[in-house]
Each structure stands twice: as structure tokens, then as C-alpha cells.
VOBA-1610 file (N, C-alpha, C; in pm, whole numbers, padded with zeros to 5 digits, always signed):
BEGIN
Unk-03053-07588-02775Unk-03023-07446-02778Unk-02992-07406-02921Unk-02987-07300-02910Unk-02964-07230-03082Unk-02836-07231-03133Unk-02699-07312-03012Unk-02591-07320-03069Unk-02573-07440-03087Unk-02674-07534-03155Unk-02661-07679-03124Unk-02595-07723-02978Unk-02586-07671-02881Unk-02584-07742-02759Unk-02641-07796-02717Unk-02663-07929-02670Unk-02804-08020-02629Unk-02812-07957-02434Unk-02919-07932-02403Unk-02931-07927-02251Unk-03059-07995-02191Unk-03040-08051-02117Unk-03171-08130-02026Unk-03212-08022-01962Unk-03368-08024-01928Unk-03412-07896-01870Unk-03508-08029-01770Unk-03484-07949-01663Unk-03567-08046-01528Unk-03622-07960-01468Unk-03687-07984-01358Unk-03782-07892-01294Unk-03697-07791-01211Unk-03578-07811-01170Unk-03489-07712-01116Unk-03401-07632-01185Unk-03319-07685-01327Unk-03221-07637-01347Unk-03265-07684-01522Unk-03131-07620-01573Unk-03136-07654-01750Unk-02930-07735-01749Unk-02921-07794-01772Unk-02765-07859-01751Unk-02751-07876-01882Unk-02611-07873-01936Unk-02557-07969-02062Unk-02530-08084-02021Unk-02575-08167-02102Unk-02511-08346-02097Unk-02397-08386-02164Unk-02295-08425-02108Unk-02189-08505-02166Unk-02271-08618-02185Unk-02275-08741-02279Unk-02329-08784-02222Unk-02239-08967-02265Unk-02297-09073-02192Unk-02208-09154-02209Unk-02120-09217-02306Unk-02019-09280-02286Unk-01938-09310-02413Unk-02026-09388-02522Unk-01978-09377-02615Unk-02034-09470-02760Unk-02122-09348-02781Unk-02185-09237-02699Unk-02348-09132-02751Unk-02288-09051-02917Unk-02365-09071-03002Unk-02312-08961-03093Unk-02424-08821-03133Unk-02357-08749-03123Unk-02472-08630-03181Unk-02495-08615-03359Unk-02604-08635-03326Unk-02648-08606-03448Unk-02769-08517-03512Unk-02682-08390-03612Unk-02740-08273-03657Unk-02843-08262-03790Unk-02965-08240-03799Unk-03054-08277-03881Unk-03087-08178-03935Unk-03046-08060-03858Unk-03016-07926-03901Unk-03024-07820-03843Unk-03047-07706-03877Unk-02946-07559-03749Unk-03056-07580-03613Unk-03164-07640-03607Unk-03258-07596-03472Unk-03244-07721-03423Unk-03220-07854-03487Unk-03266-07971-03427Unk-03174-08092-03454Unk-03171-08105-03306Unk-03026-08203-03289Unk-03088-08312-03209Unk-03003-08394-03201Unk-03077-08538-03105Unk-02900-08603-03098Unk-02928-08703-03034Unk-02797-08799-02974Unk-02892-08942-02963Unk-02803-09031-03061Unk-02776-09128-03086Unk-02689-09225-02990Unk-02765-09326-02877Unk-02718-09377-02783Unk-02606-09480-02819Unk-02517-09514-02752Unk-02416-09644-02806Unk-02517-09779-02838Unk-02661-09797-02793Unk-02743-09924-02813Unk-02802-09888-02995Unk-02780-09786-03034Unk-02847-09727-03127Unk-02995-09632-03125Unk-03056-09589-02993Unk-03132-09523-02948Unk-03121-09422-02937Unk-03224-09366-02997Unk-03241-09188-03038Unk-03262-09112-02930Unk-03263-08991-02893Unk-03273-08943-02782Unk-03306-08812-02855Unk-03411-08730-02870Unk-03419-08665-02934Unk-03520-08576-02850Unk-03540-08401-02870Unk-03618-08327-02797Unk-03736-08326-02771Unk-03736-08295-02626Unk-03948-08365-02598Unk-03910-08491-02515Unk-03816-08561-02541Unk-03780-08709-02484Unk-03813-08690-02295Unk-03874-08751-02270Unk-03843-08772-02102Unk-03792-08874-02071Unk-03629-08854-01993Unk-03547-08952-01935Unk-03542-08925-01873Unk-03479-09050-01779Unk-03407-09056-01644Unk-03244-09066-01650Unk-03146-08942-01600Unk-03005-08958-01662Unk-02903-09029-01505Unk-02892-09113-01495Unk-02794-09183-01390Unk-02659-09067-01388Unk-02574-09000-01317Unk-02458-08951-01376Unk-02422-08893-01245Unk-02344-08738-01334Unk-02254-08695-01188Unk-02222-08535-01251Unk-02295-08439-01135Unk-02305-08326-01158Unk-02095-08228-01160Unk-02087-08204-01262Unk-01938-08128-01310Unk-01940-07981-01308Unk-01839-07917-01299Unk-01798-07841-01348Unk-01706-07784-01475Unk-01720-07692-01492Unk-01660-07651-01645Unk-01475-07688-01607Unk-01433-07720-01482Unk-01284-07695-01466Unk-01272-07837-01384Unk-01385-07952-01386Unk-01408-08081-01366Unk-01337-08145-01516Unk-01401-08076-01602Unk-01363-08170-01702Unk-01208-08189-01747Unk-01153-08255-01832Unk-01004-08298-01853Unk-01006-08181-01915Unk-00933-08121-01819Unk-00862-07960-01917Unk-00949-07869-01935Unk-01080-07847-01893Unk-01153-07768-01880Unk-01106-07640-01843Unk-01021-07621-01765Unk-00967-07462-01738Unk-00904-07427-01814Unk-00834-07510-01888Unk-00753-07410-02020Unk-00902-07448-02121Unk-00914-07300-02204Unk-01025-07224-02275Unk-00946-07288-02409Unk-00842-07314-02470Unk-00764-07362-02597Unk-00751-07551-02568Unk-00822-07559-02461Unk-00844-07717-02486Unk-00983-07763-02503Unk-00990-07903-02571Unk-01137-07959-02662Unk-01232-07896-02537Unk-01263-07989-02454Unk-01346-07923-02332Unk-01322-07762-02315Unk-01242-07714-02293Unk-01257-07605-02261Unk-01294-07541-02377Unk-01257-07550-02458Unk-01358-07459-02548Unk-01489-07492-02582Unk-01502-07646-02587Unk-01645-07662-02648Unk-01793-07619-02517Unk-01704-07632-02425Unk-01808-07575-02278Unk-01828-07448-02275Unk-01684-07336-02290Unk-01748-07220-02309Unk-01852-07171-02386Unk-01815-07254-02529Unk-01874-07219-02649Unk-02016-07253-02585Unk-02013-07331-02582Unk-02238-07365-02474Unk-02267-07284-02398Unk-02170-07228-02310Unk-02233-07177-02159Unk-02242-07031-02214Unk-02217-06954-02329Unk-02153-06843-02350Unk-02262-06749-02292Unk-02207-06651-02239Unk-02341-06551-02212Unk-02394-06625-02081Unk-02336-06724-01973Unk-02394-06750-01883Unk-02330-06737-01762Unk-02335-06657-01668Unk-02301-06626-01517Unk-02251-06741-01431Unk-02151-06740-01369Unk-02148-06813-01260Unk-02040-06918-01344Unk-02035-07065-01259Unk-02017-07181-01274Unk-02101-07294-01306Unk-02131-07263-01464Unk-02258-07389-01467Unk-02228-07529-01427Unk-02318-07577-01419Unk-02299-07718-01385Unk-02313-07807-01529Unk-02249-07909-01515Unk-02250-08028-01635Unk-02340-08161-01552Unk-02381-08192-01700Unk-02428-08336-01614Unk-02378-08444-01705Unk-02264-08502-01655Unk-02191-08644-01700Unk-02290-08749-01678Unk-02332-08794-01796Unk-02452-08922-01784Unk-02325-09028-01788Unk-02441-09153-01707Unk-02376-09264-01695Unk-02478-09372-01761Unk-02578-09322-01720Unk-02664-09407-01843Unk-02865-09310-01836Unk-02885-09357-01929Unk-03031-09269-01996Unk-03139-09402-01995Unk-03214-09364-01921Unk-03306-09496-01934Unk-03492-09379-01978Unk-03552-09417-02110Unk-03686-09315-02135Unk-03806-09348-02019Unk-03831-09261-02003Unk-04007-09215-01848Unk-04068-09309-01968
//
């Protein structure tokens, strides 16, 4: 997305990925971002994976309902301008199609 937010887009839905521990994001610059797996594997846009995980909510996450905590702000800050209760998708592991 155009706010560096990474989102998986599938044939039903567009989700943000938390995605598993060790993942780091990494910014290459204002349009194009990718995440760096804990194995050292790139994950970068265009990629087709398969994400193992567990569908969240914005008030799932630790502290997600308060808007002045890490989650809660960094989720609004993604979802901004979006209706409803988006869904999150907490990866548990990323294996590439």
C-alpha cells in the first residue's frame, strides 16, 4: 500500500500480515517494501505464498483497543480510511506456490 503497509491480497479479501516472529520489514523506498523472513528469505511483491496463521482483529491484538498503544496505532495507521472491523492475518509460517 502507499503507506508502506504490506497486505496479502487473495482471491476473497486484501488482509495485513503480522507476520511471524524473527520477519523484518524492509524499506527500499516510498512504493516498495518486502519482509525479510527469520530463515533470511525475501518475501517481496508479486510473491505467491501459502500463509499458515490465524485470522485477528484490530482489538485481538495486545492492546489493540487502546489507539496510543504500538498495535493500536500502527493498525489504525494501515486500516485508515477503512469501514468496519478489518481482519489481520497473524502468519505462523509462509511457505512460496
Amino acid at each position: 500500500r502507499d503507506n508502506g503497509c504490506i497486505f496479502l491480497d487473495s482471491d476473497d479479501a486484501s488482509r495485513w500480515v503480522v507476520w511471524p516472529p524473527g520477519a523484518k520489514y524492509e524499506s527500499t523506498d516510498q512504493h516498495d517494501s518486502n519482509i525479510r523472513l527469520s530463515d533470511g528469505t525475501k518475501v517481496e511483491s508479486g510473491d505467491h505464498v501459502r500463509i499458515t496463521g490465524e485470522l485477528l482483529t484490530i482489538s485481538d491484538l495486545p492492546q489493540g483497543a487502546n489507539q496510543d498503544s504500538m498495535w493500536g496505532a500502527h493498525s489504525r495507521f494501515c486500516f485508515q480510511g477503512t469501514d468496519g472491523e478489518p481482519e489481520i492475518l497473524r502468519a505462523e509460517s509462509v511457505i512460496f506456490k
